[in-house]
C-alpha positions as CSV (number, residue, x, y, z in Angstrom):
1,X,51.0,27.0,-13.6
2,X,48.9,30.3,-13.9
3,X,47.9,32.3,-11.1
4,X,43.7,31.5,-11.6
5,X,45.2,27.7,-11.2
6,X,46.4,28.4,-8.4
7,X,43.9,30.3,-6.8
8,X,41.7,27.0,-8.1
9,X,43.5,24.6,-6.7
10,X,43.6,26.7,-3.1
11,X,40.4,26.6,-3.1
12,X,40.6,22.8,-3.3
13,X,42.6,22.8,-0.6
14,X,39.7,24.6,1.8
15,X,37.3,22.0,0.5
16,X,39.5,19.5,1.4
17,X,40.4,20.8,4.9
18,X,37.3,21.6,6.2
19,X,36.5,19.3,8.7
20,X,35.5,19.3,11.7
21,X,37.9,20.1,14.4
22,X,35.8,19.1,17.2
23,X,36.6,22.6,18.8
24,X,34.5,24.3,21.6
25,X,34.0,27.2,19.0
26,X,30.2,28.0,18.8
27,X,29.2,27.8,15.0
28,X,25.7,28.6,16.0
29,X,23.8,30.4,12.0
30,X,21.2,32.9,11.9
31,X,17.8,31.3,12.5
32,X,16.4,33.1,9.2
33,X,18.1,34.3,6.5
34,X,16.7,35.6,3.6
35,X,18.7,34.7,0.2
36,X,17.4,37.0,-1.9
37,X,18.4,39.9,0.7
38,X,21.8,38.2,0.8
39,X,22.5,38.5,-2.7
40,X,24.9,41.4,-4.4
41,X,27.9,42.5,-3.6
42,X,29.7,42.3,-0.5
43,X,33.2,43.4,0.4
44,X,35.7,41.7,2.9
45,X,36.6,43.6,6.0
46,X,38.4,41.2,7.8
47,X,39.2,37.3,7.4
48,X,41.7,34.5,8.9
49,X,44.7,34.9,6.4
50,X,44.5,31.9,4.3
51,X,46.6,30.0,1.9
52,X,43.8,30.8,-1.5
53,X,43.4,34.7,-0.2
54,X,46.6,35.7,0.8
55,X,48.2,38.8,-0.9
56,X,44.8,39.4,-1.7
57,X,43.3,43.0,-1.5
58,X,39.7,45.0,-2.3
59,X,38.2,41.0,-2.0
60,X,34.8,40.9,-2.9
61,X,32.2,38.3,-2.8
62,X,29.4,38.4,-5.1
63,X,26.2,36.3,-5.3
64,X,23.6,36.0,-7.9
65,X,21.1,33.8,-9.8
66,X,22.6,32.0,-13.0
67,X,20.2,31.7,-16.1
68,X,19.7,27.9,-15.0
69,X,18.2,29.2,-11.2
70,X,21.3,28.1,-9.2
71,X,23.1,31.1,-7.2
72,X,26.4,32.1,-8.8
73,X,29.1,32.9,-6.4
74,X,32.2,35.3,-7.9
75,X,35.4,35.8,-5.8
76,X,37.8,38.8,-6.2
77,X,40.7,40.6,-5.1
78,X,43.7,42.3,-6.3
79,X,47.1,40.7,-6.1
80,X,49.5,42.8,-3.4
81,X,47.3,46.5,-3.8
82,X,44.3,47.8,-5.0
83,X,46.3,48.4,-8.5
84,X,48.0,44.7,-8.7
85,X,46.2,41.9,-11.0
86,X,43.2,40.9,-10.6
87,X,42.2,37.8,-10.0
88,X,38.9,36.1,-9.7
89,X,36.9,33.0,-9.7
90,X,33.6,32.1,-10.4
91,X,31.7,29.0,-8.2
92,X,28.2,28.1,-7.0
93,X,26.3,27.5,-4.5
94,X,23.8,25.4,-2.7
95,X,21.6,25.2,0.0
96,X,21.2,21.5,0.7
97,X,18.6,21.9,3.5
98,X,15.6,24.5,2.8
99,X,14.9,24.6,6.7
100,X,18.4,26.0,7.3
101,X,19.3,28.3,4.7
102,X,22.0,30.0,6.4
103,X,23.9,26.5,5.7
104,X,25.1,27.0,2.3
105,X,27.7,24.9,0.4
106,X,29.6,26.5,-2.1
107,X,32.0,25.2,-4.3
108,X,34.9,26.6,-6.7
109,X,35.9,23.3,-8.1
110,X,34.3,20.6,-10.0
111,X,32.1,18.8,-7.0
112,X,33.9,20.2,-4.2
113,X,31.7,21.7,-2.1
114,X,32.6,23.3,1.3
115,X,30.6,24.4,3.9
116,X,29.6,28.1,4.2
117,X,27.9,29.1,7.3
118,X,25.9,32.6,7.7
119,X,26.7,32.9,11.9
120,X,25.8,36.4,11.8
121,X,24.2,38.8,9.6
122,X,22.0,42.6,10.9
123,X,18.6,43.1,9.8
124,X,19.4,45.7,7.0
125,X,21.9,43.2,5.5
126,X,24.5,45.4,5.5
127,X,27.4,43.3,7.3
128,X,27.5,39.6,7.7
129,X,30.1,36.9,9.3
130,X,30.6,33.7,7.7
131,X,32.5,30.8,9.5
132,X,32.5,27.0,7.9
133,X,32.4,23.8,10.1
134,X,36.0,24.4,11.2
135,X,37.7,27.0,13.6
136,X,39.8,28.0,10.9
137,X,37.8,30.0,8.5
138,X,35.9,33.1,9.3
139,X,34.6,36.2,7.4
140,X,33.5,39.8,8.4
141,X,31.3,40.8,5.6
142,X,30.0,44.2,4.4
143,X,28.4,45.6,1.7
144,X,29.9,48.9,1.8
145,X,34.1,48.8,1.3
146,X,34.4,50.1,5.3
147,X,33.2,49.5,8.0
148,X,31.9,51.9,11.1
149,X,34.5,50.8,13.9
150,X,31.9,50.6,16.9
151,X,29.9,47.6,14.6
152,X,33.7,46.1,14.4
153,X,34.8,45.9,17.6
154,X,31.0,44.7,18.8
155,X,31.5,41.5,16.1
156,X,34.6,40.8,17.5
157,X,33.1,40.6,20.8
158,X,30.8,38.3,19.5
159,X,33.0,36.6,17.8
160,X,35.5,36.0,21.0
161,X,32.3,34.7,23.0
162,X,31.8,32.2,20.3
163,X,35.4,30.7,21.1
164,X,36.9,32.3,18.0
165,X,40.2,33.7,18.3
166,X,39.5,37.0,17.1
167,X,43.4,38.0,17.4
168,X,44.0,35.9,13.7
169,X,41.8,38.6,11.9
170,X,43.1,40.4,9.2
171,X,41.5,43.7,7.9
172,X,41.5,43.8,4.6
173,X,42.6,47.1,2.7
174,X,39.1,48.0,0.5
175,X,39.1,51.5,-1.6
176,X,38.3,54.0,0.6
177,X,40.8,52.6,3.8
């Protein structure tokens, strides 16, 4: 089985386990956010190692408008270092409820959709966080490949007042680390 198989089928996986844990985490999304802001390029700084990402480096998340008016989601990393293989995959995404559009759905496979959840973004939108329904998935977002330390460490406060466990973080190594 190739490697974009398996990346595919990972992602299947998160579809499939994102459920609801009934946890006391507080999964609370940004009031307002503003899609077309939202959209371009945005790197990963940190993440909850998972299954589909790991070994991945430099991720990326990129969002766009297809010809049809849909947004256009691309995910990308290198395998092991910034020089491994590349891998990438190419999804959409949804928002199913034009009062809350900081509750996207976004799916990688078929019509599996998974829930992705805008909990934190700054005015400039230029650093986001992205959680799902579950305690297990969380993103720290920027659209620059580093982030300043003081705007880290002041997520992961707000993070660890949400309920996350901010300890199961992983920075990711970007160009420029």
């Amino acid at each position: 089985m190739g490697k974009n198989a398996v990346f595919l089928l990972s992602i299947l996986f998160v579809v499939i386990s994102c459920k609801d844990q009934g946890s006391m985490i507080d999964k609370t999304v940004v009031d307002k956010l503003d899609i077309e802001r939202y959209l371009g390029r945005w790197y990963e700084i940190s993440r909850f190692n998972h299954r589909f990402e790991r070994g991945l480096v430099g991720v990326t998340a990129s969002y766009s408008y297809g010809k049809d008016g849909r947004l256009i989601v691309e995910n990308a990393g290198f395998k092991e270092t910034l020089d491994g293989k590349k891998s990438s995959v190419i999804g959409k995404a949804k928002i199913p409820d034009p009062n809350i559009p900081s509750k996207l759905k976004v799916s990688f496979f078929w019509f599996f959709y998974s829930d992705y959840y805008v909990l934190e973004v700054d005015e400039d939108y230029q650093w986001a966080v992205v959680g799902t329904n579950s305690d297990k998935y969380l993103w720290i977002l920027s659209r620059k490949p580093q982030m300043d330390e003081s705007i880290y460490n002041e997520l992961l406060n707000r993070l660890s007042d949400r309920g996350y466990d901010v300890s199961k973080l992983i920075k990711v190594e970007q160009l420029g680390r």
